[in-house]
N, C-alpha and C positions, 0 to 999 in steps of 0.2 A: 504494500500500500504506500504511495506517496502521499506526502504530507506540508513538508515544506523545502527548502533550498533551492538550490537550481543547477542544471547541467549545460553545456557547450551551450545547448540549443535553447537558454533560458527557460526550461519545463524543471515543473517542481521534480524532485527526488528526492528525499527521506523517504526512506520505507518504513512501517511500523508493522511488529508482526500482530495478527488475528488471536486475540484469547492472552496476550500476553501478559506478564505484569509492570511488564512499560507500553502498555497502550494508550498514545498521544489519541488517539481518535477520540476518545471521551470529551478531550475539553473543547471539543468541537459538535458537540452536538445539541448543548445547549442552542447555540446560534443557529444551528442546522434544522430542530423544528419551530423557531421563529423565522427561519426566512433570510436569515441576516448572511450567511453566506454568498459566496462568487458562484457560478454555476461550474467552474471549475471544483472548485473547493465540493461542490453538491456530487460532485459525480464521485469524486475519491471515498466522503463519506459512503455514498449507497454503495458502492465498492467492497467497501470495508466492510459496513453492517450485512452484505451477504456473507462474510466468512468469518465474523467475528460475535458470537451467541452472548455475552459479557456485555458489548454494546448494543444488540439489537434490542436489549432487556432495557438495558438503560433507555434507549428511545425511545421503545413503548413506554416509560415511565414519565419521562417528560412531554410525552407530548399532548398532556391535557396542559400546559402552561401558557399556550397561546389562548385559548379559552376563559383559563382563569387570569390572565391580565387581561384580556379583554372588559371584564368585568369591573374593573377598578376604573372610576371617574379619571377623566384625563385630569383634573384639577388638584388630585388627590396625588397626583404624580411629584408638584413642587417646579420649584427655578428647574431648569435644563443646567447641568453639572459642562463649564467651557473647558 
């Protein structure tokens, strides 16, 4: 799985292995079911979560969190952090 860096041809390359216990994919998937990702970045994720059982778990978990901030008044949100 790629993840981040870059080779000759400027294409990310880090690989991360599937099931590991240094799987960088995790801290990507929060972003990943809000939307907040590159479509690059989207493919590598769904990539991943096909061979990695550890994060498919976790994204099924989060992803009632676009529903539940949905729910919270934009007002309730506060200043925008510059």
């Amino acid at each position: 799985m790629v993840l981040a860096g870059e080779s000759a041809g400027g294409a990310v390359t880090r690989t991360v292995p599937a099931d590991g216990p240094g799987c960088r994919a995790r801290f990507l998937l929060g972003a990943y079911v809000l939307g907040g990702l590159s479509e690059q970045e989207e493919v590598v994720v769904e990539a991943h979560l096909s061979r990695c059982a550890r994060c498919r778990v976790e994204c099924e978990e989060l992803a009632c969190m676009p529903g539940w901030l949905n729910l919270i008044p934009p007002d309730e949100f506060g200043e925008p952090i510059a």
